[in-house]
PDB file of N, CA, C, O and CB in Angstrom:
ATOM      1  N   UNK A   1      22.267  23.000  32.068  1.00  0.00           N
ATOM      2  CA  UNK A   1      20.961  23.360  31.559  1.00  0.00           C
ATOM      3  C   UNK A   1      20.940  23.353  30.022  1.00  0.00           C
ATOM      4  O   UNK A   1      19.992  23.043  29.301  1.00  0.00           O
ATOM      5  CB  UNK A   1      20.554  24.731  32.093  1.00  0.00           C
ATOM      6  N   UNK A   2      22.092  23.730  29.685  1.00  0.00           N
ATOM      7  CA  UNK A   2      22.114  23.782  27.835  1.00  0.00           C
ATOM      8  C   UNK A   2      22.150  22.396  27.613  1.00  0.00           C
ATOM      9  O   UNK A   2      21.536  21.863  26.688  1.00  0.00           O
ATOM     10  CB  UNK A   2      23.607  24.598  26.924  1.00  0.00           C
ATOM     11  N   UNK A   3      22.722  21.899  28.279  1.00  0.00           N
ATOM     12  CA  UNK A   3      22.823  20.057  27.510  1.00  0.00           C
ATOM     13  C   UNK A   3      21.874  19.586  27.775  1.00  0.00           C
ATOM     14  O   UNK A   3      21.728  18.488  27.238  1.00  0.00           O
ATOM     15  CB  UNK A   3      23.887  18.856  27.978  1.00  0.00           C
ATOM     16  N   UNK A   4      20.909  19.969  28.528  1.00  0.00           N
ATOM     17  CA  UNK A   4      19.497  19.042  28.628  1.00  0.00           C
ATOM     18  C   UNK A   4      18.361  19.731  27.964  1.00  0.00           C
ATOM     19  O   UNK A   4      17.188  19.362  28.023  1.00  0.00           O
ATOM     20  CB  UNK A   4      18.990  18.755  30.223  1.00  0.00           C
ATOM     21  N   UNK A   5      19.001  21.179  27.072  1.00  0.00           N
ATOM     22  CA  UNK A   5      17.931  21.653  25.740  1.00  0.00           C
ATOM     23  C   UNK A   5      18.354  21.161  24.577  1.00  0.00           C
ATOM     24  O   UNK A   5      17.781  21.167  23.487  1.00  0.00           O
ATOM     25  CB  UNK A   5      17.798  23.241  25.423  1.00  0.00           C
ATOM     26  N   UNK A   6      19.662  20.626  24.955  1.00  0.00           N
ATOM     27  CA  UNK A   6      20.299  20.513  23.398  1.00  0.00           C
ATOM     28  C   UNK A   6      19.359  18.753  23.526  1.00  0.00           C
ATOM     29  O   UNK A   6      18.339  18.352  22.965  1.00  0.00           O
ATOM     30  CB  UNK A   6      22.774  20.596  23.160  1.00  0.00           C
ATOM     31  N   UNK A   7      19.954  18.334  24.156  1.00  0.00           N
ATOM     32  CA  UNK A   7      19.685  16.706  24.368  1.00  0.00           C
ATOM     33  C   UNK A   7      17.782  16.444  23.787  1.00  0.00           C
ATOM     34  O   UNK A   7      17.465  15.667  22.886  1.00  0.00           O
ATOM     35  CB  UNK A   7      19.978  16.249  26.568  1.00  0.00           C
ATOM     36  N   UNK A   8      16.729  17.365  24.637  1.00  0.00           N
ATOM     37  CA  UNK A   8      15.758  17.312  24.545  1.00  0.00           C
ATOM     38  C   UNK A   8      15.194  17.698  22.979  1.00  0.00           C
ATOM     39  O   UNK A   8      14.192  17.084  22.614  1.00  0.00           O
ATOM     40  CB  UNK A   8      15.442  17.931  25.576  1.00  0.00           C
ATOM     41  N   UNK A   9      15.949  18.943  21.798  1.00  0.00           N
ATOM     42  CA  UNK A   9      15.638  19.169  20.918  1.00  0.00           C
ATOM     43  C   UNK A   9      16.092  17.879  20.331  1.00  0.00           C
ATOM     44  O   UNK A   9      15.170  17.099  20.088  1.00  0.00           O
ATOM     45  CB  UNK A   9      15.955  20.333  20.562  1.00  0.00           C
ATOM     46  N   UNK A  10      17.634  17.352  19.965  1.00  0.00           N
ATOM     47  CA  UNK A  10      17.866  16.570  19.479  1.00  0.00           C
ATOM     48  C   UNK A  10      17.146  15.069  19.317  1.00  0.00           C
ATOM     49  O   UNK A  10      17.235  14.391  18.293  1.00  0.00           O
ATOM     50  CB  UNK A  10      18.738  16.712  19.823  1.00  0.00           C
ATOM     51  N   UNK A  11      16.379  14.659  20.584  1.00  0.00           N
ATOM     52  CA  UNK A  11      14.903  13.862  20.723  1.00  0.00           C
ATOM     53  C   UNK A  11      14.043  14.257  19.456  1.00  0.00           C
ATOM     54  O   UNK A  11      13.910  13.646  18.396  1.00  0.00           O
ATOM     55  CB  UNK A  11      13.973  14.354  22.226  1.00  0.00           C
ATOM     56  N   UNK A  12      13.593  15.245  19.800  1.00  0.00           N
ATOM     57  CA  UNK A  12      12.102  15.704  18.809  1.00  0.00           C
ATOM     58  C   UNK A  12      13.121  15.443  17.899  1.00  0.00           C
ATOM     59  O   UNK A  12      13.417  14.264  18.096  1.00  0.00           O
ATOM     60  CB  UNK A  12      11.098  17.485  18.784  1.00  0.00           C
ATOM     61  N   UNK A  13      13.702  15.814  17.164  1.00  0.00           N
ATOM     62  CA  UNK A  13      14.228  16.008  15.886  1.00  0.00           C
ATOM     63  C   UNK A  13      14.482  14.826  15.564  1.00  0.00           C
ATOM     64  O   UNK A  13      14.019  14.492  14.474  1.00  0.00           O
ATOM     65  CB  UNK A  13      15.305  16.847  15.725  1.00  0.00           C
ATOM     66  N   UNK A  14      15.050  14.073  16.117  1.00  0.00           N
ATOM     67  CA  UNK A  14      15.377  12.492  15.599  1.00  0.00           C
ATOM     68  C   UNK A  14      14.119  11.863  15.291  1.00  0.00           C
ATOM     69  O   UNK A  14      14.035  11.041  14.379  1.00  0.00           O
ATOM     70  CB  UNK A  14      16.150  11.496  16.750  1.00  0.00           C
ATOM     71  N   UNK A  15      12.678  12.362  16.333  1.00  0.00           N
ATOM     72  CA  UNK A  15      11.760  11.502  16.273  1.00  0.00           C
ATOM     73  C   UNK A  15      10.799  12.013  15.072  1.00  0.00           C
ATOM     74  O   UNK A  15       9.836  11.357  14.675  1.00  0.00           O
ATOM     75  CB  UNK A  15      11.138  11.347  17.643  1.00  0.00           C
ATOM     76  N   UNK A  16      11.193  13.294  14.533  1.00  0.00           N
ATOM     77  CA  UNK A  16      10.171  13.538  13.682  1.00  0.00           C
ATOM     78  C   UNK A  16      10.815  12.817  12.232  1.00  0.00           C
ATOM     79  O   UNK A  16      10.206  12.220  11.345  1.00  0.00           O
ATOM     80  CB  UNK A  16       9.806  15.251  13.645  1.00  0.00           C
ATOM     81  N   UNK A  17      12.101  13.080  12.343  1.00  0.00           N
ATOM     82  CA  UNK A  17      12.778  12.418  10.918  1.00  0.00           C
ATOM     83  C   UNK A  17      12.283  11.232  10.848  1.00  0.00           C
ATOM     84  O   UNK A  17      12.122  10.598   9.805  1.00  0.00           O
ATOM     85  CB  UNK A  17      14.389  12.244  10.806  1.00  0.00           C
ATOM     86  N   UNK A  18      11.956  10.788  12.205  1.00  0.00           N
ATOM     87  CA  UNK A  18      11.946   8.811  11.943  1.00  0.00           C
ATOM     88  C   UNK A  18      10.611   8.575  11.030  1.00  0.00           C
ATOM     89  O   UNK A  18      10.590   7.889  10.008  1.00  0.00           O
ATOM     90  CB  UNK A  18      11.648   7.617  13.824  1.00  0.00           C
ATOM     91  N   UNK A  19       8.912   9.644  11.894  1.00  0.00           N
ATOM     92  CA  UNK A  19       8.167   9.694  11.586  1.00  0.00           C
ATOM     93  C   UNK A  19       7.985   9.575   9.724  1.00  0.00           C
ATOM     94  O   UNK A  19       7.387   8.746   9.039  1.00  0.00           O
ATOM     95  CB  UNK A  19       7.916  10.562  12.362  1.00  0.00           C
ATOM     96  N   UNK A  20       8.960  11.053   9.268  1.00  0.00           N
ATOM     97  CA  UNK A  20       8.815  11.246   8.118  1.00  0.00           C
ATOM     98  C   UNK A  20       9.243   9.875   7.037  1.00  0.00           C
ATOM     99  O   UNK A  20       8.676   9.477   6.019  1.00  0.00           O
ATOM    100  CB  UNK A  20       9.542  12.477   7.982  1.00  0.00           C
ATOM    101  N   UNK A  21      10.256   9.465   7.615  1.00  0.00           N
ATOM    102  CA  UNK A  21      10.623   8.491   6.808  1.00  0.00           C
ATOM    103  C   UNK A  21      10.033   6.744   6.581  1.00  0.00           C
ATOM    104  O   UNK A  21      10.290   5.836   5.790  1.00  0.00           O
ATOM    105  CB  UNK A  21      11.843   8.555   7.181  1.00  0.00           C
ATOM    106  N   UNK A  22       9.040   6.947   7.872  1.00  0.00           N
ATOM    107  CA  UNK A  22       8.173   6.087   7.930  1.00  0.00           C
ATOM    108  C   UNK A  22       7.233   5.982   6.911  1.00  0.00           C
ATOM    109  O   UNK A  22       6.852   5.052   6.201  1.00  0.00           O
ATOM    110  CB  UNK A  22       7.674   6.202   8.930  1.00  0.00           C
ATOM    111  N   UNK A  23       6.896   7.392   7.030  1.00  0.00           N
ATOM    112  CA  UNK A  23       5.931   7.790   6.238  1.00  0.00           C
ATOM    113  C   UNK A  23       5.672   7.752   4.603  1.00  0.00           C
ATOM    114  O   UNK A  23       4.714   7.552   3.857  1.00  0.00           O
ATOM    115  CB  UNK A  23       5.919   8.837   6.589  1.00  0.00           C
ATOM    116  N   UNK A  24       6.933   8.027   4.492  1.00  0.00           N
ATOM    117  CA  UNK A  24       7.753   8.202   2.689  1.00  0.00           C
ATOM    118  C   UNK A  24       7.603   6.979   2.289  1.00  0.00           C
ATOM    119  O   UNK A  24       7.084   6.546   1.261  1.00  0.00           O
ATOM    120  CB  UNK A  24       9.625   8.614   2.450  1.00  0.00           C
ATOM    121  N   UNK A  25       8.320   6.196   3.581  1.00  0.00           N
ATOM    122  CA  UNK A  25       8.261   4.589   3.156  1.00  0.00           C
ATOM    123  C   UNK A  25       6.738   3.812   2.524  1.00  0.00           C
ATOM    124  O   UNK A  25       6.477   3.213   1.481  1.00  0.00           O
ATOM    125  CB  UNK A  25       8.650   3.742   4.656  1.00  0.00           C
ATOM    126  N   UNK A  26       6.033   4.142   3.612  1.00  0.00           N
ATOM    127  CA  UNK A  26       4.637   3.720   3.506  1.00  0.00           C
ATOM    128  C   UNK A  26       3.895   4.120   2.131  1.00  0.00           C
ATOM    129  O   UNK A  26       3.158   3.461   1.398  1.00  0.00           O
ATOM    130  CB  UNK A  26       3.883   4.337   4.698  1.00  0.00           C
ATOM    131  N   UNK A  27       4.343   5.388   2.059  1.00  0.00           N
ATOM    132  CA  UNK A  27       3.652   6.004   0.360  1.00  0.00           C
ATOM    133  C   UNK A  27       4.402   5.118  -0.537  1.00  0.00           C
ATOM    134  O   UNK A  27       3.767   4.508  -1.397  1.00  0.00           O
ATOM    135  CB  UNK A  27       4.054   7.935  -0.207  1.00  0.00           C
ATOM    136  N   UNK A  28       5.585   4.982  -0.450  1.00  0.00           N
ATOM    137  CA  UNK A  28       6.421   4.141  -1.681  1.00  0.00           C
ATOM    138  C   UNK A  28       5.892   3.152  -1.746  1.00  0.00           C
ATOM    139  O   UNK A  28       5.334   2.918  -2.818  1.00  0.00           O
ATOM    140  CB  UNK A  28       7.860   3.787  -1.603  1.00  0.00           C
ATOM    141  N   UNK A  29       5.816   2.180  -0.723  1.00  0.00           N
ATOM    142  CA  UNK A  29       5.213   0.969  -0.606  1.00  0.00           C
ATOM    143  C   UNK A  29       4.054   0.627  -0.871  1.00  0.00           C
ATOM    144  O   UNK A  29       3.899  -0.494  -1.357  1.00  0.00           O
ATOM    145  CB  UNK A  29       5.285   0.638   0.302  1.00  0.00           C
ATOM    146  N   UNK A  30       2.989   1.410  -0.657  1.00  0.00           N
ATOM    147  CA  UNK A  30       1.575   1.432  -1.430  1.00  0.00           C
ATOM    148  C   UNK A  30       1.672   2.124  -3.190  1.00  0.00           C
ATOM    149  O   UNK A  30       0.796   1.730  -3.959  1.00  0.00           O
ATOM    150  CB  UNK A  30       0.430   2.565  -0.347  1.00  0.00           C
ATOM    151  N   UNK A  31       2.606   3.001  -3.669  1.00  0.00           N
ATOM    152  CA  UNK A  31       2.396   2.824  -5.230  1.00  0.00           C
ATOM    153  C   UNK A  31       3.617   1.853  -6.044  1.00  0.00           C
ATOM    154  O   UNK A  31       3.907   1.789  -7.239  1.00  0.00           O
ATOM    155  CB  UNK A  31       2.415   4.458  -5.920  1.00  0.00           C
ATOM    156  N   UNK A  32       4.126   1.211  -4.950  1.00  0.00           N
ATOM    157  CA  UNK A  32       5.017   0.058  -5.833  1.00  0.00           C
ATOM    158  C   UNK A  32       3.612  -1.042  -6.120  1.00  0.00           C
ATOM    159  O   UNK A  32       3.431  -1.451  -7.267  1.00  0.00           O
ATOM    160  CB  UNK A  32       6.655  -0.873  -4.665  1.00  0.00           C
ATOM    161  N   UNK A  33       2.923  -1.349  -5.296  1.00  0.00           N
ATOM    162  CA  UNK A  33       1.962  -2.285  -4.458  1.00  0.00           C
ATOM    163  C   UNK A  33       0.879  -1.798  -6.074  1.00  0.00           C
ATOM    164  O   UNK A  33       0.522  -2.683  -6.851  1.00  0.00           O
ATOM    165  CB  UNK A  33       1.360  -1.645  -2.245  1.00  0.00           C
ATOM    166  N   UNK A  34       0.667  -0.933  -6.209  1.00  0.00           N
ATOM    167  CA  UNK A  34      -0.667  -0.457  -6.821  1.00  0.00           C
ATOM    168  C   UNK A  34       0.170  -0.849  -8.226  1.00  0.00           C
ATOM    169  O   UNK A  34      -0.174  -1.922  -8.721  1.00  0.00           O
ATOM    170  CB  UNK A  34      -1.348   1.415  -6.482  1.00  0.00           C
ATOM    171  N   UNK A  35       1.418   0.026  -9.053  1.00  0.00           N
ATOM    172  CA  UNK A  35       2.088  -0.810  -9.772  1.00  0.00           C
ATOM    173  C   UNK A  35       2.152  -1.912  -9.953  1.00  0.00           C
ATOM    174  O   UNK A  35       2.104  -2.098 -11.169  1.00  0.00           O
ATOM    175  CB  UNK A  35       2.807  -0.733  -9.685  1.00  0.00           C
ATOM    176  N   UNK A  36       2.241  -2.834  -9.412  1.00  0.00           N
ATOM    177  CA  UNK A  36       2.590  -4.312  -9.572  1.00  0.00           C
ATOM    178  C   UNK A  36       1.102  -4.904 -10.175  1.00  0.00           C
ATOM    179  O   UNK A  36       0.960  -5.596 -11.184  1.00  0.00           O
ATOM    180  CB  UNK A  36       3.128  -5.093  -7.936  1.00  0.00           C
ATOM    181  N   UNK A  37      -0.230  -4.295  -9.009  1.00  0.00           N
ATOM    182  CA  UNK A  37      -1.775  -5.264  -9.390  1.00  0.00           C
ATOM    183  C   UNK A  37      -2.111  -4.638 -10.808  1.00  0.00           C
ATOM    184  O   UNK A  37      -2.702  -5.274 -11.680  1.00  0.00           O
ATOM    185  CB  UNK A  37      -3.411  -4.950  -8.086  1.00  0.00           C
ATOM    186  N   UNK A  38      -1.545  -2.929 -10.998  1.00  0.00           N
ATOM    187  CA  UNK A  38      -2.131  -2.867 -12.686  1.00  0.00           C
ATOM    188  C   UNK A  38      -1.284  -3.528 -13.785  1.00  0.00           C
ATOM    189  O   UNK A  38      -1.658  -3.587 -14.957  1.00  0.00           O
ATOM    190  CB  UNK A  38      -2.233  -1.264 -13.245  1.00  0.00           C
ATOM    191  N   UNK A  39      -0.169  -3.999 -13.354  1.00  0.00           N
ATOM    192  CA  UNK A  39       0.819  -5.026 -14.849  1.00  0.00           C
ATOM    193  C   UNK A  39       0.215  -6.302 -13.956  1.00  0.00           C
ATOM    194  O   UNK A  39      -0.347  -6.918 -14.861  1.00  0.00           O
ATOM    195  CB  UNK A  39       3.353  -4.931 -15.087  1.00  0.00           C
ATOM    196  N   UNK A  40       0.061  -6.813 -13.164  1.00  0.00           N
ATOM    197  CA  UNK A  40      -1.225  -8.064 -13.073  1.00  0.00           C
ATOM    198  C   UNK A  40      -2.633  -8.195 -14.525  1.00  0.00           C
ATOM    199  O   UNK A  40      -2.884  -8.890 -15.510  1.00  0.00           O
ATOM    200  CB  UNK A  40      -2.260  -7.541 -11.307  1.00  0.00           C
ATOM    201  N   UNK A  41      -3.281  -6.832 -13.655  1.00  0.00           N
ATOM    202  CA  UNK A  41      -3.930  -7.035 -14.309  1.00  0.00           C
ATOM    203  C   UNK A  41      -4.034  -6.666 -15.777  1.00  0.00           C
ATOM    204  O   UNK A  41      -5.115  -6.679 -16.366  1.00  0.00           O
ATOM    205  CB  UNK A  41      -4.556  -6.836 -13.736  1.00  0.00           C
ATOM    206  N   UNK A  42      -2.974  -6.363 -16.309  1.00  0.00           N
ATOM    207  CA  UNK A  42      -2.621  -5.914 -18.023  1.00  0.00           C
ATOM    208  C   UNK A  42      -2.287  -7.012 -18.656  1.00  0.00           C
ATOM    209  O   UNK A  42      -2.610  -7.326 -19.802  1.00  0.00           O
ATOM    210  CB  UNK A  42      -1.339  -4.863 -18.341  1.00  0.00           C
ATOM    211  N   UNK A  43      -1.292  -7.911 -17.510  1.00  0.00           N
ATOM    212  CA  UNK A  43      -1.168  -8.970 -18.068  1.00  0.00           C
ATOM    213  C   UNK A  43      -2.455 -10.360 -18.330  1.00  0.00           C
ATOM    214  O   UNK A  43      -2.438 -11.114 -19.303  1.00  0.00           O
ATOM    215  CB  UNK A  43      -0.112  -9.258 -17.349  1.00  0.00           C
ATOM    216  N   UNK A  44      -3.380 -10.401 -17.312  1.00  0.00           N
ATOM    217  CA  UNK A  44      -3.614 -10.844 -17.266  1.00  0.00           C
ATOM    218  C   UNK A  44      -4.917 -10.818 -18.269  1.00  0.00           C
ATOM    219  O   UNK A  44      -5.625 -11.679 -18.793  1.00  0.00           O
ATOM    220  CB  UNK A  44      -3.301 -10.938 -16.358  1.00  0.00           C
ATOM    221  N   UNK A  45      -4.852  -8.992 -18.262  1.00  0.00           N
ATOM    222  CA  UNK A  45      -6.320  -8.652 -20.044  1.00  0.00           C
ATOM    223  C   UNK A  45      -5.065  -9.547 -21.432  1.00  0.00           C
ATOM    224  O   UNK A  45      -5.713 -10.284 -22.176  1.00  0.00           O
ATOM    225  CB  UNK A  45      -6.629  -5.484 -20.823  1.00  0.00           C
ATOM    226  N   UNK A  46      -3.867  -9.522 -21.686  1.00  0.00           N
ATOM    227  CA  UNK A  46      -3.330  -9.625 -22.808  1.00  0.00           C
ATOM    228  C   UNK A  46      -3.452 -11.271 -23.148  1.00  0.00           C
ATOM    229  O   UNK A  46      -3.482 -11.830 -24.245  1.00  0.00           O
ATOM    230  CB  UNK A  46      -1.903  -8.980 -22.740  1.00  0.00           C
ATOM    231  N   UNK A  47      -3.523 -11.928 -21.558  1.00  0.00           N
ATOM    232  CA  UNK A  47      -3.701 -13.363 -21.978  1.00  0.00           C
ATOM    233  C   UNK A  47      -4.699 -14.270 -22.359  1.00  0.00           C
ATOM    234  O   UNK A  47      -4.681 -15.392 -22.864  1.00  0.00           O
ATOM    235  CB  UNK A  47      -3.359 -13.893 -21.269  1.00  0.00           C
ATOM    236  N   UNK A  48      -5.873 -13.236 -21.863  1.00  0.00           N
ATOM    237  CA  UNK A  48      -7.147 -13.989 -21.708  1.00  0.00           C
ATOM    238  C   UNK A  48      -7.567 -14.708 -23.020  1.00  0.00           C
ATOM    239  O   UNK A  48      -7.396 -14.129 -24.093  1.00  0.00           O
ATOM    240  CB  UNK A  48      -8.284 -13.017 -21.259  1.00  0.00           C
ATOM    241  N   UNK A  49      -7.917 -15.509 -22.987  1.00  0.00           N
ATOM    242  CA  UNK A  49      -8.363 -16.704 -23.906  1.00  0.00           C
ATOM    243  C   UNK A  49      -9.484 -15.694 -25.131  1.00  0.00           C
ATOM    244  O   UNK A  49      -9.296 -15.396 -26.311  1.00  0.00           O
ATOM    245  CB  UNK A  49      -9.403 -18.211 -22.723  1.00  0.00           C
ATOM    246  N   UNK A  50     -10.486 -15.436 -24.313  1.00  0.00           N
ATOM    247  CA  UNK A  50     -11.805 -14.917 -24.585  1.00  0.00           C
ATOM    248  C   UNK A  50     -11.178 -13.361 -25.235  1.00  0.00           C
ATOM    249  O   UNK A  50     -11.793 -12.799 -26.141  1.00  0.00           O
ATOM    250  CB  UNK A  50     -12.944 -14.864 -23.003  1.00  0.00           C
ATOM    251  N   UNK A  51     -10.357 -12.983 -24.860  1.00  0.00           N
ATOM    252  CA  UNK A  51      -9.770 -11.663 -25.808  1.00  0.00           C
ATOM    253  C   UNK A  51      -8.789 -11.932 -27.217  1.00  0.00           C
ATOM    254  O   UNK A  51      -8.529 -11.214 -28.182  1.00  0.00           O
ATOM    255  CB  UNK A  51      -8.736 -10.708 -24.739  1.00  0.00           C
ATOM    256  N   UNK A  52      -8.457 -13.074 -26.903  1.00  0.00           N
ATOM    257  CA  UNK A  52      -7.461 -13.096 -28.049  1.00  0.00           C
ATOM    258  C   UNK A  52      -7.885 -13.448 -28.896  1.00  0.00           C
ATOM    259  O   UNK A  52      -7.459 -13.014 -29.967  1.00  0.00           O
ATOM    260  CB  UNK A  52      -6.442 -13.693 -28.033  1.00  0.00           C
ATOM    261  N   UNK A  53      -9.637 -15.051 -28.878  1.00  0.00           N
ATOM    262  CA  UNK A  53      -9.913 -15.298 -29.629  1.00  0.00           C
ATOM    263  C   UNK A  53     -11.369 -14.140 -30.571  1.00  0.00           C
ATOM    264  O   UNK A  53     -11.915 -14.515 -31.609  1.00  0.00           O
ATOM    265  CB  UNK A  53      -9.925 -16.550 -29.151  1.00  0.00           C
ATOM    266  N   UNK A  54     -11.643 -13.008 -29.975  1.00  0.00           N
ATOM    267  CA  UNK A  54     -11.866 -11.897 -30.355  1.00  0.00           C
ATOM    268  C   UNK A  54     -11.697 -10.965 -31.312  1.00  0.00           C
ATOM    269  O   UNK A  54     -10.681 -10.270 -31.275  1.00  0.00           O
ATOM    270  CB  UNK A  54     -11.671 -11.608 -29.824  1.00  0.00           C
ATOM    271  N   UNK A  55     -12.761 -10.767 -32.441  1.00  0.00           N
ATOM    272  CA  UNK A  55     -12.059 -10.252 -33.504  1.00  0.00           C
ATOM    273  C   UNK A  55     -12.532  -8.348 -32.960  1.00  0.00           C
ATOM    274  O   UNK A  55     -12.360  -7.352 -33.661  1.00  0.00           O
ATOM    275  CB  UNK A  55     -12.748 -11.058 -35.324  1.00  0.00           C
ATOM    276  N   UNK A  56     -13.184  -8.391 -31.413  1.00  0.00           N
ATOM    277  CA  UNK A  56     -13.431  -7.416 -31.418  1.00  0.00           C
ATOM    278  C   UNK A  56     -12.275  -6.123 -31.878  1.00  0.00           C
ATOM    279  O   UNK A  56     -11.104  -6.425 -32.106  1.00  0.00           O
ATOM    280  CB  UNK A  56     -13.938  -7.492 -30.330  1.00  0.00           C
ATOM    281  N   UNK A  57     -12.668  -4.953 -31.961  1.00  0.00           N
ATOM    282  CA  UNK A  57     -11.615  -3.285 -32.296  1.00  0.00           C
ATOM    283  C   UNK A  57     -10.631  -4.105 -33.170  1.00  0.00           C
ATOM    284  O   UNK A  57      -9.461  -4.020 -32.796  1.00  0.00           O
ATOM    285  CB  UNK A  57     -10.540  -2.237 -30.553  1.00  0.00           C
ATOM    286  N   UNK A  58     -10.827  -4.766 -34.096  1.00  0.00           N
ATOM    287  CA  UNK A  58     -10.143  -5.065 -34.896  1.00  0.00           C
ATOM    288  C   UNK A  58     -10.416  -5.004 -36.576  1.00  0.00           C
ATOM    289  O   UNK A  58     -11.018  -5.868 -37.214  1.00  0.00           O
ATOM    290  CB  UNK A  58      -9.927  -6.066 -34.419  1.00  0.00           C
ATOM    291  N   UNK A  59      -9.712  -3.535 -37.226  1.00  0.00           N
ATOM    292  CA  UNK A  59     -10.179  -3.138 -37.963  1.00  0.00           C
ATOM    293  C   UNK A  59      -9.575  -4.305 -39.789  1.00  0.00           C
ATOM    294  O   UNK A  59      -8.527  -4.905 -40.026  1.00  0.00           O
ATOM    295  CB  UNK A  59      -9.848  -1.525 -37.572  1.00  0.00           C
ATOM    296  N   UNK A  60     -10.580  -4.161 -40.446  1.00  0.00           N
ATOM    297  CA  UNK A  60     -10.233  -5.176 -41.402  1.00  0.00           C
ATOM    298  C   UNK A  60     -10.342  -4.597 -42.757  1.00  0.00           C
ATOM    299  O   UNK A  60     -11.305  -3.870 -43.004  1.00  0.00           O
ATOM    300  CB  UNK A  60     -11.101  -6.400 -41.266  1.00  0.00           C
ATOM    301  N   UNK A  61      -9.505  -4.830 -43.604  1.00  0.00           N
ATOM    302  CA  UNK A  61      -9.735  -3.764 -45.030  1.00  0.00           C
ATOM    303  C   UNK A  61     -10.425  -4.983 -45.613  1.00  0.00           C
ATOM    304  O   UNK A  61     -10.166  -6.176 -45.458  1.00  0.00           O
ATOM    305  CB  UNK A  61      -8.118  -2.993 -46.118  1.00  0.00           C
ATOM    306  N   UNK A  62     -11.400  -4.359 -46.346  1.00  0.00           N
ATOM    307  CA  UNK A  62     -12.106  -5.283 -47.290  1.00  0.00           C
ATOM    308  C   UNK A  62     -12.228  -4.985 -48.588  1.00  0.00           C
ATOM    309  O   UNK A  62     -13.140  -4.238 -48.944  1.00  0.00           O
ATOM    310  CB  UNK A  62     -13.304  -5.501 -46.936  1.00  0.00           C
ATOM    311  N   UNK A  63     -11.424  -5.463 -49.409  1.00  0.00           N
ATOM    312  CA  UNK A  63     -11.379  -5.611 -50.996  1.00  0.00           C
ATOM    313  C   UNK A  63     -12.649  -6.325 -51.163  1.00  0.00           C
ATOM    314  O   UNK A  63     -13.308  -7.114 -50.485  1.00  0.00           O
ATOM    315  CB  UNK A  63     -10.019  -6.488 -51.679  1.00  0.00           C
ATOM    316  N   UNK A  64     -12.813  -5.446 -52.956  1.00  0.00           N
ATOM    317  CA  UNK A  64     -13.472  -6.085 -53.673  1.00  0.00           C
ATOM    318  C   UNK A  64     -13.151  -6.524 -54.938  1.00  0.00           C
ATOM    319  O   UNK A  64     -13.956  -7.197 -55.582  1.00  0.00           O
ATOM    320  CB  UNK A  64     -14.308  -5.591 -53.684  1.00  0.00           C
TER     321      UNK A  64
END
């Protein structure tokens, strides 16, 4: 009777660890994922044609 409480806890317990680590995984994997599209898209503001040739926020000393 004890080996088939021990056996039956040891179930749940294996199955919740699996759960959790599923889970951990899945969060990691969606902010690696979210990481990667914002240096996409950083890179892809630093290259743009239309920004570089832009004198916009670009402050200029002006002598006289």
């Amino acid at each position: 009777m004890y080996l088939f409480i021990f056996v039956v806890v040891a179930v749940l317990v294996t199955s919740v660890v699996r759960t959790r680590l599923k889970d951990m995984e899945q969060m990691m994997n969606a902010e690696q994922q979210q990481q990667q599209e914002q240096e996409k898209q950083h890179q892809s503001t630093l290259s743009d044609p239309a920004l570089l040739d832009s004198d916009e926020g670009i402050i200029r000393e002006v002598r006289s």
